[in-house]
Backbone bond lengths (Angstrom), bond angles and torsions (degrees), N, CA, C in turn:
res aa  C-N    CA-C-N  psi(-1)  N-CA   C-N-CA  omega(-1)  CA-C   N-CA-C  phi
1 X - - - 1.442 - - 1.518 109.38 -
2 X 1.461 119.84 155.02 1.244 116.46 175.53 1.378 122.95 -83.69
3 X 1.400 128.80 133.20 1.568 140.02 159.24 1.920 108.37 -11.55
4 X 1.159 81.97 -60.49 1.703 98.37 -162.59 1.410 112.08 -16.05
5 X 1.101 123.75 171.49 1.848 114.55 167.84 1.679 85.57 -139.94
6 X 1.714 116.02 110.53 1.153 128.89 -174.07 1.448 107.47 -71.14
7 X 1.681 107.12 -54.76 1.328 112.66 175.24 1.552 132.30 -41.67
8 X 1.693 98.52 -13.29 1.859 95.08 -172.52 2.123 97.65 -73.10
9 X 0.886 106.82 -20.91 1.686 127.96 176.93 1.578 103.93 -47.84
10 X 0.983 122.12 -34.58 1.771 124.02 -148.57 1.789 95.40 -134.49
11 X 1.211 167.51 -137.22 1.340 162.78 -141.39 1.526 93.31 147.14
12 X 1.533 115.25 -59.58 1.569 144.28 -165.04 1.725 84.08 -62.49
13 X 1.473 128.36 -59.45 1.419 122.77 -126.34 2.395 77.46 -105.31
14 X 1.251 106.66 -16.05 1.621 105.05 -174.18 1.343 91.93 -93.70
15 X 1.227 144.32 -37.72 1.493 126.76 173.06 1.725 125.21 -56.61
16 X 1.638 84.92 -37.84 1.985 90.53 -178.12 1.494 89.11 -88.25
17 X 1.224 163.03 -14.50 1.671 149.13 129.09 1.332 87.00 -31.00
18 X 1.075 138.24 -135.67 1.658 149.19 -172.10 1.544 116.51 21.16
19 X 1.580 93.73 -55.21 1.659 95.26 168.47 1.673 132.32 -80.59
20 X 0.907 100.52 -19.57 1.333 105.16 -177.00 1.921 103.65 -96.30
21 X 1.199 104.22 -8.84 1.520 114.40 172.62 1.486 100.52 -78.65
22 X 1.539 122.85 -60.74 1.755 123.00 168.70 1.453 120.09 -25.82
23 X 1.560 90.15 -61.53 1.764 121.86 -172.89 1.605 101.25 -40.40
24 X 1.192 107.42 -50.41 1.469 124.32 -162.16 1.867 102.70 -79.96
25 X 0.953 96.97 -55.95 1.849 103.66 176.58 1.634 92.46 -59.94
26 X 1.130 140.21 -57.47 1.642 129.31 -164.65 1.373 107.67 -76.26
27 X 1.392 133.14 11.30 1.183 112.60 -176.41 1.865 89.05 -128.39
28 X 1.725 106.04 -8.59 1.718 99.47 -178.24 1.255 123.46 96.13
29 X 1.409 111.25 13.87 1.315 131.12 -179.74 1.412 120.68 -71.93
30 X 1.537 137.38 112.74 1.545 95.34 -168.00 1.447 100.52 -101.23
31 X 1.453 121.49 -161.68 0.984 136.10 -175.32 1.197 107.33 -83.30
32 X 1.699 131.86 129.80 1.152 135.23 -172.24 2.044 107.10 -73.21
33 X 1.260 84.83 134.15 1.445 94.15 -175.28 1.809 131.25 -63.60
34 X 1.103 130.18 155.01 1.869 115.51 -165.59 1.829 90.06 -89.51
35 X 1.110 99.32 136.71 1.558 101.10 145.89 0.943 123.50 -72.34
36 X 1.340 106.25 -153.08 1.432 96.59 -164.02 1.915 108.54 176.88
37 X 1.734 96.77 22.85 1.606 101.73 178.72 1.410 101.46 -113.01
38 X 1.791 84.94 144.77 1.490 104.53 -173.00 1.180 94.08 -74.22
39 X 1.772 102.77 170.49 1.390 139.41 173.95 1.597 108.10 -61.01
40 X 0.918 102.46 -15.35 1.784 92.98 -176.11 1.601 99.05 -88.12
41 X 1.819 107.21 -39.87 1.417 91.73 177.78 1.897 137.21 -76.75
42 X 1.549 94.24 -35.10 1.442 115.14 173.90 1.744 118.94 -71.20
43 X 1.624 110.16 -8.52 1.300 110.36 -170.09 1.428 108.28 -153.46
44 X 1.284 130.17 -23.74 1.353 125.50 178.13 1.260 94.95 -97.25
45 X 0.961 137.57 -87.82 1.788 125.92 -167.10 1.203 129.57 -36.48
46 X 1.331 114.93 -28.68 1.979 113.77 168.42 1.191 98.04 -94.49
47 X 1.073 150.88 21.64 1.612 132.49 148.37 1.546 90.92 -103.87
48 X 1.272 144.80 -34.65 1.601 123.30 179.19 1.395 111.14 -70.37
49 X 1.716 117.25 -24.70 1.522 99.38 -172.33 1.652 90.32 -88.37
50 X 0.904 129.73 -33.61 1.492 125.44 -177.67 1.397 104.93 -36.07
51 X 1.583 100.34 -64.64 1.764 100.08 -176.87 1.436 113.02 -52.36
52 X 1.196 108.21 -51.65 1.802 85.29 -172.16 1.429 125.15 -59.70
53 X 1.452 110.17 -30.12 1.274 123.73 166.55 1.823 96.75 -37.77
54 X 1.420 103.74 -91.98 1.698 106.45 177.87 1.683 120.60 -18.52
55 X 1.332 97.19 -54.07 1.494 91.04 170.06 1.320 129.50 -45.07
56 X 1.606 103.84 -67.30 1.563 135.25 176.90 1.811 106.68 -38.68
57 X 1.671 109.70 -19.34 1.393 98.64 -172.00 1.270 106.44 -116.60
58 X 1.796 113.02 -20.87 1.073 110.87 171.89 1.720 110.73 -70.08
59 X 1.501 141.55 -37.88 1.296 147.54 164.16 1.624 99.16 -32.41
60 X 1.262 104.38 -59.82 1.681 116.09 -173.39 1.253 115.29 -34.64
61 X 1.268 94.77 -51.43 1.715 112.45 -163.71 1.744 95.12 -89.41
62 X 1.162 112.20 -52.46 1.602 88.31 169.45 1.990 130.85 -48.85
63 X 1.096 101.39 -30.31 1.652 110.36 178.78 1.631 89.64 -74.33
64 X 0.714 146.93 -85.01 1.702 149.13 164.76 1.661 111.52 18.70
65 X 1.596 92.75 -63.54 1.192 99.35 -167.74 1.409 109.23 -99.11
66 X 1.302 105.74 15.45 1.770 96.75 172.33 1.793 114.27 76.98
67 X 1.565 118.07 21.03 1.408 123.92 -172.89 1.656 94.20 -87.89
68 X 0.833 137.87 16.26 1.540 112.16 175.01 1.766 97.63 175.58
């Protein structure tokens, strides 16, 4: 996620941040914690196993139908 703090942009959209930050402290809520996985794991590796998958079914389906 980005650093940025979007809400400093808006007054309207940094007050309801503010409140829902209270909301959250008075009821004991904590602050959700940062991850912390790289891009290779959260985004490069499930699109490579995906593909082979695709492959693996597209082959499938070719033997099926008698393509090769």
């Amino acid at each position: 996620m980005s650093d940025e703090d979007w809400t400093a942009a808006d007054p309207a959209a940094m007050e309801a941040d503010e409140e829902a930050t209270r909301i959250d402290a008075a009821a004991g809520i904590p602050e959700p914690r940062q991850t912390s996985s790289s891009f290779a794991s959260s985004i490069l590796l499930p699109v490579i196993i995906g593909g082979i998958v695709l492959l693996g079914a597209f082959w499938w389906a070719a033997g099926q139908l008698g393509l090769f």
